[in-house]
N, C-alpha and C positions, 0 to 999 in steps of 0.2 A: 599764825593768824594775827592781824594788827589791831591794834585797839581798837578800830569801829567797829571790825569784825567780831570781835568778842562781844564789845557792848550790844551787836543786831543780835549776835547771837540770844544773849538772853531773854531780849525783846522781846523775839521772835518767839520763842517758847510761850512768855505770858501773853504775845497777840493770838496765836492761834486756837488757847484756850479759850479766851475771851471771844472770839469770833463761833468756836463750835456751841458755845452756850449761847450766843444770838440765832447763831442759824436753826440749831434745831427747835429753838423757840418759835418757828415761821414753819416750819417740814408739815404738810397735814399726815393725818394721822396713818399708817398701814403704807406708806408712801413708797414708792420706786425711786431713787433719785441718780441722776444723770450730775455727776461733779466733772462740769469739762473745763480744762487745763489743770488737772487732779493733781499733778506735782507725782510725788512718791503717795500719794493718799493719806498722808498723817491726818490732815484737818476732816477728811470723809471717817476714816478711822476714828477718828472723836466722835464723832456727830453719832456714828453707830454703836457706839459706846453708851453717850447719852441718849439714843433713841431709839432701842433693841426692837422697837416695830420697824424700823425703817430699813431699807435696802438701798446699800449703796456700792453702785459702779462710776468706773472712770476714762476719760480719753484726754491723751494728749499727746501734741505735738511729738514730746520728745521721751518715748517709753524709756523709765527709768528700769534697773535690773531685778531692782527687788522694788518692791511697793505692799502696800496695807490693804490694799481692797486689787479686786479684778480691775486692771486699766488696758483699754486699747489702744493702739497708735490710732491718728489720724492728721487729713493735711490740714487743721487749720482754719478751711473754711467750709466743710459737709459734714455733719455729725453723724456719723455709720450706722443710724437706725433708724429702722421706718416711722412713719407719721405715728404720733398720740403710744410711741413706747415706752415713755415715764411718765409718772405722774407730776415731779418734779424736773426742772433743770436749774442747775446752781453753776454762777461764774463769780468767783471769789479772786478779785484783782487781775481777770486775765483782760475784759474786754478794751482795756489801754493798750494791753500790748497786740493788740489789732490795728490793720493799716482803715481798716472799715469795720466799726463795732456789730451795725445792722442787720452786716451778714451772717455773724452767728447769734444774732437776738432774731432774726426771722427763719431760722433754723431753729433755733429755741423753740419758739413759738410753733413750730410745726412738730417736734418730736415731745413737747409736752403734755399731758392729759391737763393738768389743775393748775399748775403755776411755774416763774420762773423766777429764783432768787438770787439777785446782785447786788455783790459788794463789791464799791467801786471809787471812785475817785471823782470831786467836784473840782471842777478849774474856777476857784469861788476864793477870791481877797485877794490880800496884798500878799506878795510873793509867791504866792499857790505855787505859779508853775517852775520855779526853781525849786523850791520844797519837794517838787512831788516828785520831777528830777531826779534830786541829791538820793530822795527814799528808795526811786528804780533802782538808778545804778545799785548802791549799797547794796541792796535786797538779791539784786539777779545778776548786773555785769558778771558776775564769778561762775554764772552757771550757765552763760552761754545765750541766756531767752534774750528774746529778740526787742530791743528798746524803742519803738516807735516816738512815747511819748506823747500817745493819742489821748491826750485828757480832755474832757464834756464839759461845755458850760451847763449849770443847773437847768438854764431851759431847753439843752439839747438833748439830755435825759428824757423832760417831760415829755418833748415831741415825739420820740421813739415810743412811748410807752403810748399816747394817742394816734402813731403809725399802725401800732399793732394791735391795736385795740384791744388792750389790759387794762386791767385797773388796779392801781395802786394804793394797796389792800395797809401798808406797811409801807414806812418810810423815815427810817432812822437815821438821826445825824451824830447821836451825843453815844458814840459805842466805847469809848472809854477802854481801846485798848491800848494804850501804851502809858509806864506810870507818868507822875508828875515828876520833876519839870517838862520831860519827853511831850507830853499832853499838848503843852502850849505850844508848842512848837511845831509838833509833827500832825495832831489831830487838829484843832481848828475846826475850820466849816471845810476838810478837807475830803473826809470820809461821807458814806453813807450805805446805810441796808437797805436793800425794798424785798419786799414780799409783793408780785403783780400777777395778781390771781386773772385765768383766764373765763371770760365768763361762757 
């Protein structure tokens, strides 16, 4: 492994910790949750750690061998359960690597009962989109997922979320997962959470 690799590595450890303390801070209570692009499940695995009411399955693109919680394959763009089968749906950095985000945030929107929670990426300042780049590749080229490089200006967020008619319950910019110096560099006004409760 090379030095970037090493230093994501550890990163990567204290972001995903940092990310399951935000998420489950948002999960309502007794909740069903749908984590699609689950990876191996480590981060669902947290969150049900921290939130022993909660119930958490996974789907993604590319079924890993072993994984943390129950995951199903699927293509990408139909989530394999019928209408109002979670209570939650969570995409945690996948909806970028979509060639069309919409299409699984109106899938979201049909397979959730109460809300759908994303963390994602603002194409927001100076240098954003080579930043956010440099972070893909590092993050994923090694593991094959698919780089589109489909980052949202902050008002292209807001219009999906008044497409679907959600409301945005939650909307976090300052999540404070990577240390300092990393912070200035990598965080910015790059990140954000929402919680978009369906009414």
């Amino acid at each position: 492994m090379n030095w970037i690799g090493s230093i994501h590595s550890r990163v990567h450890r204290r972001r995903v910790n940092v990310l399951a303390r935000h998420v489950s801070s948002l999960i309502p209570l007794n909740a069903s949750v749908l984590d699609v692009g689950c990876g191996d499940g480590w981060l669902a695995a947290l969150i049900a750690r921290n939130r022993p009411d909660v119930r958490m399955a996974g789907i993604d693109v590319l079924k890993r061998p072993e994984t943390r919680i129950p995951v199903r394959e699927f293509d990408g763009n139909t989530i394999p359960y019928k209408d109002g089968s979670f209570d939650a749906i969570l995409f945690v950095d996948v909806l970028h690597h979509t060639t069309d985000p919409m299409v699984l945030l109106r899938e979201a929107r049909r397979v959730a009962r109460q809300a759908i929670i994303i963390k994602d990426h603002n194409l927001s300042g100076m240098f954003a989109y080579s930043t956010l780049r440099f972070m893909d590749r590092v993050s994923n080229e090694r593991h094959g997922v698919v780089l589109p490089y489909n980052y949202w200006l902050p008002e292209q967020w807001q219009r999906a979320v008044r497409e679907l008619s959600l409301s945005a319950t939650v909307w976090k910019k300052d999540l404070q997962l990577y240390p300092a110096p990393a912070r200035w560099i990598f965080e910015r006004s790059l990140h954000f959470l929402a919680l978009l409760t369906i009414p």
